[in-house]
C-alpha positions in Angstrom: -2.9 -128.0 -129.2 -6.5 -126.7 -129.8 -7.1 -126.7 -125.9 -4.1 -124.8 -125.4 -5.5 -122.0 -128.0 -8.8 -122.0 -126.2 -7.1 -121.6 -122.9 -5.4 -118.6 -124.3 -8.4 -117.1 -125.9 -10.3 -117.3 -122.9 -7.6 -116.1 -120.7 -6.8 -113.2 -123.1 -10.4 -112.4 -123.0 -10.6 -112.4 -119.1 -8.0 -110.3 -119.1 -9.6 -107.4 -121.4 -12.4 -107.7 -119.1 -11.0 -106.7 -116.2 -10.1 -102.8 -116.7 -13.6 -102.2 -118.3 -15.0 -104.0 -115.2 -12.9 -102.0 -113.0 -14.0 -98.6 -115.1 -17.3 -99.4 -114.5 -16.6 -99.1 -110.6 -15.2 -96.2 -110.3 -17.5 -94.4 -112.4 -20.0 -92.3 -109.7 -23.8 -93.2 -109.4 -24.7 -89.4 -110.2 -23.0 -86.4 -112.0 -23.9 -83.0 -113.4 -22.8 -84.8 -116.7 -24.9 -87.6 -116.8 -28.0 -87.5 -114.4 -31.2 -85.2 -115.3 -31.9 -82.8 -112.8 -35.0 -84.4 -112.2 -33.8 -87.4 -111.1 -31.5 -85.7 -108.7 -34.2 -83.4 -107.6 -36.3 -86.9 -107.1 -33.8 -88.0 -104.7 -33.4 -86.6 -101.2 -29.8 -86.9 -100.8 -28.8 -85.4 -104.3 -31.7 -83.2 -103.8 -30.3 -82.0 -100.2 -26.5 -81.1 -103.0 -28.2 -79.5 -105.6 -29.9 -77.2 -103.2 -27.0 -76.4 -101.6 -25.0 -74.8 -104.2 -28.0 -74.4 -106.1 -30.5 -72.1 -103.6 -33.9 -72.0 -105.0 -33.5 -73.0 -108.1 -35.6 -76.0 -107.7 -38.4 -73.6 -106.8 -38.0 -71.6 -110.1 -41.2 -72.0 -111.7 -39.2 -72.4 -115.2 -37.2 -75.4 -113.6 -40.2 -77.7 -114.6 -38.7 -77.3 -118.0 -35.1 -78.4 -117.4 -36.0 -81.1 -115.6 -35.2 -83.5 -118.4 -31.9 -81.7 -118.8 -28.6 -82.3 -117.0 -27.0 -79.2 -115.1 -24.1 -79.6 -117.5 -26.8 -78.6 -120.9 -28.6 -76.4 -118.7 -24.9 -74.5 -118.0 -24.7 -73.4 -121.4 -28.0 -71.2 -121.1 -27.2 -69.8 -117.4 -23.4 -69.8 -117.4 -23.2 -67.3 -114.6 -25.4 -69.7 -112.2 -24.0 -72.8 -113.4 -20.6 -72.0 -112.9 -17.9 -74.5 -113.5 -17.1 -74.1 -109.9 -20.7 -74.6 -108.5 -21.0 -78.0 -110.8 -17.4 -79.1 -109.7 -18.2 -78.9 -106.3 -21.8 -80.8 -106.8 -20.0 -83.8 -108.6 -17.7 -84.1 -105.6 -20.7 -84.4 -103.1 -22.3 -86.3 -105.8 -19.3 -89.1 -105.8 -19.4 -89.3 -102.1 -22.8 -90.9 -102.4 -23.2 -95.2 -102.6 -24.0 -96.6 -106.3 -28.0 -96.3 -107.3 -29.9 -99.3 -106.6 
């Protein structure tokens, strides 16, 4: 009887496992959200995205200061820039991109 509960415990906890694993995979290796702008300034494929729906603005001389900020906080101080459009679009590229190594 005792085996049989241990079988079902462990069974019950494989399958709770199992949707968070699967979260985990579908959740994109960068995003306006999560990823500071200078680590996807650091990279040259999500560089190559930001700088193309964000023209010049890694050559602003007061990006230096963001850089430990994601585009999403940094949206609430340049709304007009940072449109909810432009950081839509970004996160699609983004997604497109394989998991970070």
């Amino acid at each position: 009887m005792r085996a049989i509960l241990v079988a079902a415990a462990l069974a019950a906890t494989a399958l709770t496992a199992v949707p968070a694993i699967a979260a985990d995979a579908a959740q994109p290796a960068y995003s306006t959200a999560e990823t500071s702008i200078g680590d996807l300034v650091a990279n040259p494929e999500t560089k190559a995205i930001f700088d193309k729906y964000l023209p010049g603005v890694s050559d602003n001389e007061q990006f230096e200061m963001a850089k430990a900020m994601t585009l999403r906080q940094v949206q609430s101080y340049a709304p007009d820039q940072f449109t909810d459009e432009a950081l839509a679009k970004i996160d699609a590229d983004l997604a497109k991109l394989p998991a970070k190594k």
